[in-house]
VMD Tcl script that draws the C-alpha trace (Angstrom):
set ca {
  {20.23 -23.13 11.19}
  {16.83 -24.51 9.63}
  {15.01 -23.82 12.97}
  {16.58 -19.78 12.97}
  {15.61 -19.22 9.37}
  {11.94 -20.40 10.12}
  {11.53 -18.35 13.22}
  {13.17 -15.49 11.30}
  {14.82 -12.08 12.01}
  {13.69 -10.11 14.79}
  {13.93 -6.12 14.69}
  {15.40 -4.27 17.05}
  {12.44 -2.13 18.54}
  {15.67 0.32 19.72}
  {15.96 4.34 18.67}
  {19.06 3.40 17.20}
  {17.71 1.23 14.51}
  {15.16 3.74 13.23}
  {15.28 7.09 11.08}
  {12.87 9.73 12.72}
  {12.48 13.17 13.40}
  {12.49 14.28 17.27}
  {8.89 14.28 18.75}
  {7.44 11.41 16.50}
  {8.72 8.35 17.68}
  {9.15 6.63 21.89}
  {10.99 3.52 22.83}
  {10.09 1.48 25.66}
  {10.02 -1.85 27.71}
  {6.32 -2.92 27.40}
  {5.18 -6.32 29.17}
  {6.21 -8.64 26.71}
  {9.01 -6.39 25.39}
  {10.46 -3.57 23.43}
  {7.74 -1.40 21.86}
  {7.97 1.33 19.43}
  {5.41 3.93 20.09}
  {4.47 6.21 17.53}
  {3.49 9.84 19.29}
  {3.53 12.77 16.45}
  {2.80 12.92 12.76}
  {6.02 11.98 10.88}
  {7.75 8.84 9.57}
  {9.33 6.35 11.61}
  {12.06 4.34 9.25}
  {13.95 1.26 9.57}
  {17.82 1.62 8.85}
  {20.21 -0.57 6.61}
  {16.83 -3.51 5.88}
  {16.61 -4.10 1.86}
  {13.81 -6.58 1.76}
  {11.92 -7.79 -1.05}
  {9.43 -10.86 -0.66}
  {9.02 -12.69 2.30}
  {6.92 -12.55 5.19}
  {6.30 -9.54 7.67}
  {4.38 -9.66 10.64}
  {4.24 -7.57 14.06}
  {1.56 -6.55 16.41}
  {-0.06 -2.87 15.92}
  {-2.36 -0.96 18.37}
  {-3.50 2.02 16.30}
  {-4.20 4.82 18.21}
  {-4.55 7.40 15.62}
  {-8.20 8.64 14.82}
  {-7.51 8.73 10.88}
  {-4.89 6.10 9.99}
  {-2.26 4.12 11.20}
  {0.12 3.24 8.64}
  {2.80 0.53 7.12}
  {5.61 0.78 4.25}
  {7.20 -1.65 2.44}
  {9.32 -1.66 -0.40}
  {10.42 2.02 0.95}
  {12.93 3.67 -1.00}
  {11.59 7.24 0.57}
  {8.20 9.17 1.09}
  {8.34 9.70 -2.74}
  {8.12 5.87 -3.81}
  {6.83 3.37 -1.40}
  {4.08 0.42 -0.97}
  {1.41 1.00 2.18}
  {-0.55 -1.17 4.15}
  {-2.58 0.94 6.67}
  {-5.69 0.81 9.49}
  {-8.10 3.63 8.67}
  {-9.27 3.42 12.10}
  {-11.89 6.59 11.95}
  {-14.19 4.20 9.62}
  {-12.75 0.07 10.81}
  {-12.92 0.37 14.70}
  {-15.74 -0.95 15.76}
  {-17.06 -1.91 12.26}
  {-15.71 -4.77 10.87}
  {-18.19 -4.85 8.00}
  {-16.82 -1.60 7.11}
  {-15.92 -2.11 2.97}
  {-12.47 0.53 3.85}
  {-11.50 -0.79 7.16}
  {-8.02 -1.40 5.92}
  {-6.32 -0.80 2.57}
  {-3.32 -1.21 0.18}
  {-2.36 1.51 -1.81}
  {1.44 2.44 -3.35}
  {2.69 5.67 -3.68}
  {3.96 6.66 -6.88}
  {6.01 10.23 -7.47}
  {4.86 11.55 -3.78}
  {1.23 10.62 -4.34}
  {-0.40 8.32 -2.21}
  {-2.98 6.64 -4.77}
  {-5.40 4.86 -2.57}
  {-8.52 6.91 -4.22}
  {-8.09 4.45 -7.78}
  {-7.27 1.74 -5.81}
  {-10.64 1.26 -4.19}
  {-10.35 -2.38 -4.97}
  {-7.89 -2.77 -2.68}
  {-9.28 -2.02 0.37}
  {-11.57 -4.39 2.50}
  {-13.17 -4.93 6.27}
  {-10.95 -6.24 9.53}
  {-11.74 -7.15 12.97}
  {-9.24 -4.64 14.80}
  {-9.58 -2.15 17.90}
  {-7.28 0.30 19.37}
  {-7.43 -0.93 22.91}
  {-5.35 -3.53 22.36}
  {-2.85 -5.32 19.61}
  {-3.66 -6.07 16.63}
  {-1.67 -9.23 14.81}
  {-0.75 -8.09 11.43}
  {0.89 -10.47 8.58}
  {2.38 -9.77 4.76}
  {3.00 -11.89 2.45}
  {4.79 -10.84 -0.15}
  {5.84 -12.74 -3.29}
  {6.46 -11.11 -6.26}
  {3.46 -9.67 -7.94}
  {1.32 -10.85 -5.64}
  {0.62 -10.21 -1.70}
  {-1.85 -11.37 1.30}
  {-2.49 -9.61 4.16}
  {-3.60 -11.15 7.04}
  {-4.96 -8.87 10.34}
  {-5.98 -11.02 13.55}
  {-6.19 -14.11 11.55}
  {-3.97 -16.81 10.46}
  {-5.72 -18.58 8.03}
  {-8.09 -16.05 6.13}
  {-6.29 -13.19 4.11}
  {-7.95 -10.10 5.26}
  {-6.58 -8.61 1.80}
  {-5.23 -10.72 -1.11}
  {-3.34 -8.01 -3.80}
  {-3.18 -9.77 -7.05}
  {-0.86 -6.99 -8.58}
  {1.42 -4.70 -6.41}
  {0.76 -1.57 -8.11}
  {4.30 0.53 -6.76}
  {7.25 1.55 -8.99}
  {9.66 -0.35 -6.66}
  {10.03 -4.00 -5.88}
  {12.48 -3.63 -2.65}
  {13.21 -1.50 -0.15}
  {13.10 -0.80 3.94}
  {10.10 -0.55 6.40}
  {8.42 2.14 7.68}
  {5.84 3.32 10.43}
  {3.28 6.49 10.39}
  {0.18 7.45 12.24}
  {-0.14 7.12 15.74}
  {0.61 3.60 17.21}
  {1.85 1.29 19.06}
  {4.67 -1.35 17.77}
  {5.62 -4.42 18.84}
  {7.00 -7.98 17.88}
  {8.41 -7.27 14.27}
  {9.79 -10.06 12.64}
  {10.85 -10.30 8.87}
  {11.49 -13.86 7.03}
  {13.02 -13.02 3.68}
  {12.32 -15.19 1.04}
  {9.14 -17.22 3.17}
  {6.23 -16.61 0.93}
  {4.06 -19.42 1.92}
  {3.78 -20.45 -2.14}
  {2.46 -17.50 -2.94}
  {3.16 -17.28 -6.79}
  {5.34 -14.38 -7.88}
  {3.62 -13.98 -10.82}
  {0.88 -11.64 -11.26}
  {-2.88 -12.65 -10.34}
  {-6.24 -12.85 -12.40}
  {-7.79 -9.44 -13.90}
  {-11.30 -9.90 -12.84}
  {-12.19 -7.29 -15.80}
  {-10.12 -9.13 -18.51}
  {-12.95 -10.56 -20.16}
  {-15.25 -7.67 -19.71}
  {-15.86 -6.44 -23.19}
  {-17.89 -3.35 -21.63}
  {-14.10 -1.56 -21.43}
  {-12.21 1.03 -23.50}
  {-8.86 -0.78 -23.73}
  {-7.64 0.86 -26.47}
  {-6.98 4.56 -26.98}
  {-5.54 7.84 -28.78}
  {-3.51 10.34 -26.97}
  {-2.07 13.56 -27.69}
  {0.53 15.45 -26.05}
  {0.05 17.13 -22.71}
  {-1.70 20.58 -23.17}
  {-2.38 23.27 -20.95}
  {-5.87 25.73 -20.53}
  {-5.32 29.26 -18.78}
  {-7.13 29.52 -15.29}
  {-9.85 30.05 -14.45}
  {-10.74 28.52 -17.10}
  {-12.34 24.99 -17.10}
  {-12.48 23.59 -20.77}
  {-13.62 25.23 -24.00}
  {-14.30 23.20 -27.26}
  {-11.26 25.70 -28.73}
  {-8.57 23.71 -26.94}
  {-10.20 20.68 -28.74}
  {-6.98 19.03 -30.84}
  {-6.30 20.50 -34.15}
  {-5.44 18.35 -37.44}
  {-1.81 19.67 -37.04}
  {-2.09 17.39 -33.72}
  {-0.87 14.01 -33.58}
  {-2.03 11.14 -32.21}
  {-0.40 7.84 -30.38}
  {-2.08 4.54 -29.44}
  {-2.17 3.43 -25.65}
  {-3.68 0.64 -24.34}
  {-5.45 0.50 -21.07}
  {-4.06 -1.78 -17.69}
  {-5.72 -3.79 -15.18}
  {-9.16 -2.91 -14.72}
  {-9.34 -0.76 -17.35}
  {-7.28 2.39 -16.51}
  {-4.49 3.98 -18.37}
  {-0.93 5.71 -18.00}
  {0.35 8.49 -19.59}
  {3.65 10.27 -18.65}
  {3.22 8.12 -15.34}
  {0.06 9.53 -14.41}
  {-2.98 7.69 -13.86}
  {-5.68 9.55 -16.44}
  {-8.93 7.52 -17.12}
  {-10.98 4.21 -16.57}
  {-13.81 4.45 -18.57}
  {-16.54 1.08 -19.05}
  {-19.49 1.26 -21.42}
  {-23.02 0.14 -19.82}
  {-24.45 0.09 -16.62}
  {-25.33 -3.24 -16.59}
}
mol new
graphics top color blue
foreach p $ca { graphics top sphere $p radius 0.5 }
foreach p [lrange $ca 0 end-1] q [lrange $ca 1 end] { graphics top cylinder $p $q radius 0.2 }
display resetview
């Protein structure tokens, strides 16, 4: 029982087990077995899997020439957590600073562009499988790509509005060896990491908002939709590296000095 837990739960790599619209997604006997092979745009989606933290690992040959994606925590295209190979700017450059990134996606938008902190180089190539392994815990996750000792990624703070879900595949690849071990996080702490800007006193943490307003197009801005005195004002406070929410919507990140 010890021994099946540790090896874990293998995936069935079998049409039957996936969610997918005709055209984007092959199943076939490769050499050392089943292999999903991603052939169209589209999602590719595991059925009847809630999984939360644990470990996920399978082996990925990205063929697409943008991105080759994974989702986690996948409750639909709306509100997910993504792992993906931008292979256009990684293959072949594994001192590239975007080889690979984590980004969520949070009301149908995919938020990688203020998330730039979470991307990072790999070694990877599309000739051949790649070895890819999540850890997720909480908070906190590590992704390792062709490595099992050095996190190619290490996430202090999952950014996504859900905390479970199924997987998911997009981009144009090939799939092979998926294995998930709920509850194995390798003692990865659940709890949120360090803020590497929470002593930085060069940040605006603390603000005044108003309500939303609107400005007639084509407009761009005029000082006459400045807010009147009859407008009123509510404190917010700024996140993790400096950034704020309002009405779920990411809408600055401002830091004084350029020092």
């Amino acid at each position: 029982m010890g021994q099946a837990k540790m090896a874990g739960q293998v995936v069935s790599l079998k049409p039957e087990a996936w969610d997918f619209k005709p055209g984007v997604a092959e199943f076939a006997d490769g050499a050392s077995g089943p292999v999903l092979k991603i052939a169209a745009r589209g999602y590719v989606v595991l059925k009847n899997t809630d999984f939360a933290d644990g470990t996920i690992e399978f082996d990925d040959q990205p063929t697409d020439e943008h991105f080759a994606s994974f989702f986690f925590h996948w409750q639909d295209s709306i509100e997910n957590e993504n792992f993906y190979f931008r292979t256009a700017r990684g293959v072949g450059h594994p001192d590239a600073v975007d080889g690979v990134q984590y980004a969520p996606t949070i009301k149908g938008v995919n938020c990688w562009d203020i998330m730039l902190h979470y991307q990072g180089p790999a070694t990877f190539g599309q000739q051949a499988s790649n070895h890819v392994k999540l850890v997720i815990s909480g908070k906190q996750m590590r992704v390792y790509v062709n490595s099992r000792e050095w996190p190619t990624l290490e996430i202090p703070q999952l950014e996504g509005n859900t905390t479970h879900g199924t997987l998911a595949f997009s981009g144009k690849a090939i799939i092979s060896h998926l294995v998930i071990k709920p509850g194995q996080t390798e003692g990865l702490s659940p709890a949120e990491g360090p803020d590497p800007t929470s002593n930085d006193s060069r940040y605006i943490r603390h603000w005044q908002v108003t309500s939303p307003d609107s400005i007639p197009a084509p407009m761009d801005f005029s000082m006459a939709f400045m807010p009147g005195k009859q407008k009123v004002w509510s404190p917010i406070v700024a996140e993790r590296r400096g950034p704020g929410r309002y009405n779920c919507g990411w809408v600055f990140s401002m830091r004084c000095g350029c020092f």
